[in-house]
C-alpha positions, 0 to 999 in steps of 0.5 A: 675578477678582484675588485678594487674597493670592499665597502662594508656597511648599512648599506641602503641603495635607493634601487627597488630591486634590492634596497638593502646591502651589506657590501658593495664590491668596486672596479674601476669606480662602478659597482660589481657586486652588491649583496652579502660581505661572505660573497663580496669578500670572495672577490677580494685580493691582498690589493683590495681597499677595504672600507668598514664603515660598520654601524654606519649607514651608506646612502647613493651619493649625495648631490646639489642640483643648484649651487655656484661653484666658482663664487663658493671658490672665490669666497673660500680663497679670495675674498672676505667673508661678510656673513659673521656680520650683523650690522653694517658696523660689523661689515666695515669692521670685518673688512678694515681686517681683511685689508690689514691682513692683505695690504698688498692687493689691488683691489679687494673683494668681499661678499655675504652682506645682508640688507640690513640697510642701504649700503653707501658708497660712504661707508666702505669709502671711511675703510678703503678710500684708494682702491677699490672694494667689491662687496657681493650681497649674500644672494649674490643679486646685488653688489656694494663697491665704493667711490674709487670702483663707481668712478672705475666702472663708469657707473655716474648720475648720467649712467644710473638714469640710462640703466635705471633706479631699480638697477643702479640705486641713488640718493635724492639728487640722483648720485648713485650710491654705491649699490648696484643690483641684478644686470647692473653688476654685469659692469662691475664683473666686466671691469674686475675680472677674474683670471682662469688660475684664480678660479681654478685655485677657487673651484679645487677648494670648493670641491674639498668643501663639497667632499666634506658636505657629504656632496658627491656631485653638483650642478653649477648654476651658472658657469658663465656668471665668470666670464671663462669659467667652463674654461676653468672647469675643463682645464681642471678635468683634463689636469685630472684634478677636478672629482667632484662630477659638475652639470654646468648651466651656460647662460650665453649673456653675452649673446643674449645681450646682442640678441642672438637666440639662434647663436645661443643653441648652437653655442651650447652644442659647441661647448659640449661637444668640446667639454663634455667628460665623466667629471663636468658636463654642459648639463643646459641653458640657464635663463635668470628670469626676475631677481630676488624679493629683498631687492625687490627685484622678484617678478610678482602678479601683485604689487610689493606691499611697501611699494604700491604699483611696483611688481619687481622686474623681468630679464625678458620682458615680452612672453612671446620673447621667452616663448622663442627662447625656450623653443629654440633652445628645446628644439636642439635638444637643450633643457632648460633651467630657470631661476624665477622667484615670484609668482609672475616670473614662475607662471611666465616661464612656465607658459613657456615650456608649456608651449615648447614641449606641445610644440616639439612633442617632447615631453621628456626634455627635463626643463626645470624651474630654481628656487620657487619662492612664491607660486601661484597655486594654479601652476602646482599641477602644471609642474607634473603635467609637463614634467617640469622638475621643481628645484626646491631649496629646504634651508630657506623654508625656516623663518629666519628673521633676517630675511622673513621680516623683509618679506613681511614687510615686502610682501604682507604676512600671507605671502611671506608665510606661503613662501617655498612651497613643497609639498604641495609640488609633491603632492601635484606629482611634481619632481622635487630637487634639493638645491642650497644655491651656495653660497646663497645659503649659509650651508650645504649640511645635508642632514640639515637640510632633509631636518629642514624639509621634514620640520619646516624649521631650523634644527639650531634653532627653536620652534619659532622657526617653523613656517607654514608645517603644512608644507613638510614631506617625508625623509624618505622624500627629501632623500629621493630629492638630494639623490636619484630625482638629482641625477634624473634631472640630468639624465644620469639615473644610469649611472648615479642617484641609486647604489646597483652593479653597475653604476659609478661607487658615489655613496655619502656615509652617515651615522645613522639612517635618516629614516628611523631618524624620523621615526625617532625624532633625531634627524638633527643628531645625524652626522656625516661619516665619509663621502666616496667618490669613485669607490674611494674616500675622499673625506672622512669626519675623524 
């Protein structure tokens, strides 16, 4: 037997039975050997690749359980990029440079804004009065268009008051005023679609993102938030394109809108049986249960401090509605995975599977809940009862100010100091994995991320980042959490999260092992090296 790819290294391999190699031996993109480079290299021939990654150290692949290929795409190719800007002065600017350097479009398209203030239709307005612009906010939650995209998606006085104020934002004689957040941006999507060749052109430069991130799988969070895009995917696999290996969540909002739970089940199960490939994969249902606290839109058993009597919003209002929802989903064998930001929304969804997995007997079915800003201490044990798997995003533990003086201010100082629990779901024996939400946050740096989980803080920044310490694990957990718990949640530990004969050659190369980094308080000095994809490089940091 003559293998394909020789990768030589400090190979540590996360598997138990054996956690340390020299070489890794590769055919037909899985490991054949593992062990000594004396041995490995017996099993080469004049046609062997070999990769001498020397010093350096080889981990299993890494992967983000939750990020947003298609709008990373879109951002990378098609739209301005807002977050360079620190004020809403800093936004027009950088789009009246956009504009001058694609005068020719139709339409334009741009995201990254922060709230730093109430966006008005006005403002974009004075840069680009005859045709319409659509600005995402940074989390994705809420969108800025001017007057031209108001008039276009029918978006008046009368349609802001049908929706809602909390939706459709207005000024005091009830106009709305060009902000838009959580469902009411589903009209402004409908109206300014996106074409499948935009997308696929899109996810391809995401994928080479990826790659350079160290990232060698991922999952989508949310395929259908453009309509066709599990489309996109599929004809990028079958051109033999798509590398980068995508779990892709389906939300069916569509059917959910006509109320069609039962329609839902059987519509995932049709597409995956239809999609379903080594590289993208319908990995379950996605259900997006509250929004987000700087809209005031997260779901809290509290009231928002700055808004007495207010406790943010819900896409299922009624318990009982979510309890038949998850059951039914669960039922046909489909995991679900839920985007829940406040305490209220957390414990809702929670219930749920509680009941679903009493009800079914299925214990094993790997629901899992995003993003977990702000719990109720209560539900920390409930994670590891039902074997609910905690998606957990470090980058957003350090106090940025941007954003923290928001939660202060929303929330009071101790409810924004306990947000983004951690350890405590570790501690409860929950399952913890890593997600960035990208392009939500400003990175996808994987040692960045595992520095942030071990520091509580921001490796660019000083210690005035640190928010609540007590929160911290362990590199070796934050390693665990960006690899095996990744691929467990999917049901692939066969194949990926660990480097053992016979699993697929995904491994990401570092310059030094995250481990004594720790020891040595170094882990910001860390750099990616290469990322292997099938047993082939597919970025390498010269």
């Amino acid at each position: 037997m003559n293998c394909e790819q020789l990768i030589l290294g400090n190979i540590i391999t996360l598997d138990t039975n054996k956690m340390f190699a020299e070489a890794m031996a590769v055919k037909e993109s899985r490991i054949v050997y593992l062990g000594s480079e004396e041995i490995a290299r017996t099993l080469c021939d004049e046609n062997t690749q070999i990769l001498d990654y020397e010093d350096n150290v080889i981990y299993p692949g890494f992967i983000d359980s939750h990020c947003h290929g298609l709008l990373a795409g879109q951002r990378l190719v098609w739209e301005c990029d807002l977050k360079p800007g620190e004020s809403m002065e800093d936004y027009m600017e950088l789009l009246k440079e956009y504009i001058e350097k694609y005068p020719d479009r139709d339409c334009y398209k741009g995201s990254g804004w922060a709230f730093y203030d109430k966006p008005k239709a006005s403002m974009i307005d004075s840069v680009c009065a005859d045709k319409p612009v659509i600005l995402t906010s940074i989390d994705n939650h809420s969108v800025w268009i001017n007057s031209i995209a108001l008039k276009e998606c029918g978006i008046d006085k009368e349609k802001a008051k049908e929706l809602g104020y909390d939706l459709v934002h207005v000024d005091e004689e009830g106009n709305p005023t060009g902000w838009l957040s959580e469902t009411a941006t589903n009209i402004v999507r409908e109206v300014y679609k996106v074409t499948v060749e935009e997308m696929k052109e899109g996810i391809l430069a995401w994928q080479d993102f990826a790659f350079s991130q160290g990232l060698t799988a991922v999952g989508e969070a949310l395929v259908d938030i453009l309509e066709d895009g599990e489309e996109a995917y599929h004809e990028l696999n079958k051109e033999g394109k798509l590398k980068l290996r995508t779990f892709a969540y389906y939300s069916g909002a569509k059917l959910l809108k006509e109320n069609n739970l039962y329609g839902l089940s059987d519509n995932i199960i049709e597409l995956s049986e239809r999609v379903d490939s080594d590289y993208f994969k319908i990995a379950g249902a996605k259900i997006i249960l509250d929004g987000v606290v700087e809209a005031h839109t997260a779901y809290l058993k509290e009231e928002y401090t700055d808004k007495p009597g207010h406790y943010g919003i819900l896409n299922i209002n009624e318990q009982e509605t979510l309890d038949k929802h998850v059951l039914l989903l669960n039922e046909k064998g489909i995991p679900v995975h839920t985007h829940a930001i406040g305490d209220g929304a957390i414990s809702m969804i929670v219930n749920s599977y509680e009941k679903a997995e009493l009800e079914t007997s299925n214990f094993d079915i790997r629901n899992s809940v995003c993003h977990l800003q702000y719990m109720d201490e209560s539900d920390f044990k409930r994670f590891a009862d039902y074997n609910i798997i905690a998606v957990v995003a470090p980058l957003w533990v350090p106090i940025d100010h941007t954003l923290f003086d928001n939660e202060v201010k929303y929330l009071g100082v101790d409810r924004a100091w306990n947000c983004y629990p951690i350890k405590a779901l570790e501690d409860a024996g929950a399952t913890l994995c890593f997600h960035t939400d990208y392009p939500v946050s400003r990175s996808i740096d994987a040692a960045e991320q595992i520095y942030s989980a071990v520091k509580r803080r921001n490796p660019n920044m000083g210690p005035e980042t640190v928010k609540n310490p007590e929160e911290a694990i362990s590199a070796y957990s934050s390693i665990l959490a960006s690899t095996l718990n990744c691929a467990y949640l999917w049901r692939e530990e066969d194949n990926l999260g660990t480097l053992a004969i016979g699993k697929i050659a995904n491994a990401t190369v570092f310059s030094d092992d995250f481990l004594r980094a720790e020891e040595l308080n170094k882990i910001e000095d860390i750099k990616l090296v290469a990322t292997i994809v099938d047993g082939e490089e597919v970025y390498r940091n010269e």
